[in-house]
N, C-alpha and C positions, 0 to 999 in steps of 0.2 A: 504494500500500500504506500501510494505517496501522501504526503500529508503538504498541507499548500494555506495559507493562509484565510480562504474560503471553507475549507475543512475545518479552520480553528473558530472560524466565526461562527458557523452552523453545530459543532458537535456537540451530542447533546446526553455524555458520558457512556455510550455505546461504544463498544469498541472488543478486537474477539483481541486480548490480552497475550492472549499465549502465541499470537502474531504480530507483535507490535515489530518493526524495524527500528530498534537502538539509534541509530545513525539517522536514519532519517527524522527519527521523533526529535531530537537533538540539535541537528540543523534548521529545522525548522522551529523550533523555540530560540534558537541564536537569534537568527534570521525574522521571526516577527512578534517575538514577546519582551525576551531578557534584555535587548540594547534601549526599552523604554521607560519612560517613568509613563504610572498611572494617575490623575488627579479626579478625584472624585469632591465633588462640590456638597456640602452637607446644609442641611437649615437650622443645626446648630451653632451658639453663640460660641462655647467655649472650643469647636472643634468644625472651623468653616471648611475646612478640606482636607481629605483624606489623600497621602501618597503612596502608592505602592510602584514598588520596584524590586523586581525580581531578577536579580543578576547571574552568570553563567555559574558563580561558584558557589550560588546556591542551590542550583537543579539535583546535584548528588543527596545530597541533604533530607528534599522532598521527596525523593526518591528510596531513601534508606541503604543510600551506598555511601556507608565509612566503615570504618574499621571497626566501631562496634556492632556492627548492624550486618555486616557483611566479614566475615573475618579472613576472609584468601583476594583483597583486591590486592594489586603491587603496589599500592601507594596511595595514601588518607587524605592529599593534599587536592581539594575538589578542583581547582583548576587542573588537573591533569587529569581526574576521574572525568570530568565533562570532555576534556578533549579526547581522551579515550571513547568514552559514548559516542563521539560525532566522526570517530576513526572505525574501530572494529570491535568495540564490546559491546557484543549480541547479547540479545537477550537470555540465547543460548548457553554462552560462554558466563555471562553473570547467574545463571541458573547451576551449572554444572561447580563452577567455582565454591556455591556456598548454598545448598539444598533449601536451608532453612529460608535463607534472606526471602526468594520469589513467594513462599506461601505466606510470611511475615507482609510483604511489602506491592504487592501484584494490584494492587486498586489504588497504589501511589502514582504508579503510571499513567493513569488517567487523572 
């Protein structure tokens, strides 16, 4: 599956898990989520706007790939864990590495 920016606007947490492409889901969260800030406008006094921003070296995180969560990555340091994602760590290879993590963390992917 390609995942494209039209896909992110329409999706609507449907999604068959056990085929997600790593790389692709990764590139495309680069590519249309994590390089922005979000500003959400509130009609509260003490709290006018809401920012979120979700950067690349946090998608590991939301993901429940570190070292305690995941215990066979080659390295804890999420900037490398996300460029790893957007290189060759399949879902497969993150599954086979640490049995426990995918049933622990398989509904973080989405």
């Amino acid at each position: 599956m390609t995942y494209t920016l039209e896909w992110l606007k329409t999706f609507d947490g449907e999604i068959d898990i056990l085929n997600v492409k790593m790389d692709c889901l990764a590139n495309t969260i680069e590519k249309n989520v994590s390089q922005y800030k979000y500003i959400y406008q509130t009609n509260m006094e003490n709290c006018p706007e809401i920012i979120l921003s979700v950067p690349n070296s946090s998608i590991p995180h939301l993901l429940g790939l570190s070292r305690e969560h995941h215990v066979n990555l080659p390295t804890n340091n999420a900037g490398s864990i996300f460029e790893g994602l957007k290189d060759d760590w399949t879902l497969e290879r993150l599954n086979k590495a640490d049995n426990g993590w995918f049933n622990e963390n398989k509904f973080k992917i989405v």
